[in-house]
N, C-alpha and C positions, 0 to 999 in steps of 0.2 A: 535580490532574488529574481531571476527568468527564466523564463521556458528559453532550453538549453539551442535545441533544432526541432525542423518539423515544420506543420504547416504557420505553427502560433511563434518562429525562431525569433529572440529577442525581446517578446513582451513582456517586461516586467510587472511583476505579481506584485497585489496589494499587501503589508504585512503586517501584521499586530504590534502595537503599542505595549512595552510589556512584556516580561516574561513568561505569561501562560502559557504561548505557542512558542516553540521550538523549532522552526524550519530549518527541513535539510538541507546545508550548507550545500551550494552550486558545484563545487570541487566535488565532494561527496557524491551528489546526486549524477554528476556527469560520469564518474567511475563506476557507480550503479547500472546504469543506461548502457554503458558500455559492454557491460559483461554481459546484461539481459540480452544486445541486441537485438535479431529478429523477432526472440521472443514477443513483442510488445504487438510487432505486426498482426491485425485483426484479431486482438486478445480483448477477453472481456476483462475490466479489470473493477477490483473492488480498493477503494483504498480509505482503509482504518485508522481512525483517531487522525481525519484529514487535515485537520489544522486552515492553513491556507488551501490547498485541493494542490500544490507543489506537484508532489512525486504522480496522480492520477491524470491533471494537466498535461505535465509533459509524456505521460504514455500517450493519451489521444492526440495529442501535437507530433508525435513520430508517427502514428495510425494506424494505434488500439480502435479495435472496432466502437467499444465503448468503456463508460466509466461509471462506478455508481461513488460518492464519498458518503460517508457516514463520520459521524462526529459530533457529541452529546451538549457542548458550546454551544449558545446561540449568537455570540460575537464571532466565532470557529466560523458559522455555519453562513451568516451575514460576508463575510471575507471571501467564502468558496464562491460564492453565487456573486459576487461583483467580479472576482476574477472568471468566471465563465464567459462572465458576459465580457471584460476586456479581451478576453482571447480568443473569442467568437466560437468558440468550441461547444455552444450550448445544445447543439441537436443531437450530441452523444452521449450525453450526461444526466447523471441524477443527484438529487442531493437529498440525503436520510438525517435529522437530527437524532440520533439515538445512541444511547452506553453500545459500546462495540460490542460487547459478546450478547450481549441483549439483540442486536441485529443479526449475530451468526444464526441463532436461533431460530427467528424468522423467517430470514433468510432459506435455513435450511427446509423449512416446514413448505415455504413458496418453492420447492425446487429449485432454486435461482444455484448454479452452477458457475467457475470462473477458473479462464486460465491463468489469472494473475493476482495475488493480494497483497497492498503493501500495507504494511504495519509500523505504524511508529509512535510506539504507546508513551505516556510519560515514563522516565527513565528510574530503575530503581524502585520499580512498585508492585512487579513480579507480573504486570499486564503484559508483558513480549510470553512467556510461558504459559501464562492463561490463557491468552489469543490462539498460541498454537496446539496446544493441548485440547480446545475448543474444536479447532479445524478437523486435527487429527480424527477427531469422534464426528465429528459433524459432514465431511467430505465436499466442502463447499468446491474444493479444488476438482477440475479436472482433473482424468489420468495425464502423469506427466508435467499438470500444473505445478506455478511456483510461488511459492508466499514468501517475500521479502520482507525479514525483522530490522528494524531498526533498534537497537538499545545498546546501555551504553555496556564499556567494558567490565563491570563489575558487573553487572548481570549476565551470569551463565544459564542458558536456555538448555533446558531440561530437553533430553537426548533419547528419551527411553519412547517412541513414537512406534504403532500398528500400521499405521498408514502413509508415516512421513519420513524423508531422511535431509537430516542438515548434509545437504552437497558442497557448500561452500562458506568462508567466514571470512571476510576484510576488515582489519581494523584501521580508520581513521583519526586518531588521537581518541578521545575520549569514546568515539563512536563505533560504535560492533553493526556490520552489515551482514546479517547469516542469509542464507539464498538454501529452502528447504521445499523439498521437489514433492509430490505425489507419488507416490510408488507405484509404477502399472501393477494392473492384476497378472497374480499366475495363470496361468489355460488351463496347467496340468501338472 
């Protein structure tokens, strides 16, 4: 696994021993990047259940203004913070040990806003729906912001959203990539 392009292009990330963390495969994540494109340009981004800090690394290595990861692991959270420091990326970044929707919360109560959230919860636990059913209520997003789900294909992310619309869905073999936007407000 590496940061794809950008200022950190080529440094390969540290990666867990073990099945617990699931990093998003490079093919994956490089078709991800792609579709976001600009998007990432001076975005703030938040990225959930960060595992290795993968998918929020390479938004600030393309130049996401910033990054916060959250991730309730302390091996999770021990792996973020060595690869920060491999990619020298550490003056745009934070790192939160905390359950993800337990940080939406927070999060919401601080004001803390974002034009970008990635999500890539353990697969098959109904955490991609809860995450965004959270957001929906919560409005951590931007107008116009995007929250990227990762889960896999047997998990069908609940559709019935006030404030969200799934705009896009790529399937990668086993991997479901949904790309659901913020909905501007009406005027009138």
């Amino acid at each position: 696994m590496r940061i794809i392009t950008g200022s950190a292009k080529g440094t390969k990330l540290k990666t867990p021993r073990g099945l617990d963390v699931r990093p998003t495969a490079d093919r994956v994540k490089e078709s991800m990047f792609n579709i976001l494109g600009s998007v990432v340009l001076d975005a703030d981004v938040l990225d959930l259940f960060a595992g290795t800090g993968n998918l929020g690394l390479e938004a600030v290595s393309r130049g996401a203004k910033s990054a916060i990861f959250v991730d309730n692991s302390p091996a999770s959270i021990a792996l973020i913070k060595e690869n920060i420091i491999h990619t020298k990326l550490a003056d745009r970044t934070h790192v939160y040990k905390s359950d993800a929707l337990r940080y939406i919360d927070r999060a919401a109560q601080l004001g803390q806003n974002f034009d970008l959230i990635f999500c890539d919860p353990p697969y098959n636990k109904g955490l991609a729906t809860a995450v965004a059913e959270k957001l929906d209520n919560r409005l951590l997003l931007r107008e116009n912001g995007l929250l990227v789900i990762e889960h896999s294909r047997r998990e069908i992310l609940n559709d019935n959203f006030f404030n969200l619309n799934i705009v896009l869905t790529k399937q990668y073999g086993e991997t479901m990539i949904s790309f659901i936007q913020r909905k501007a407000k009406v005027i009138f």
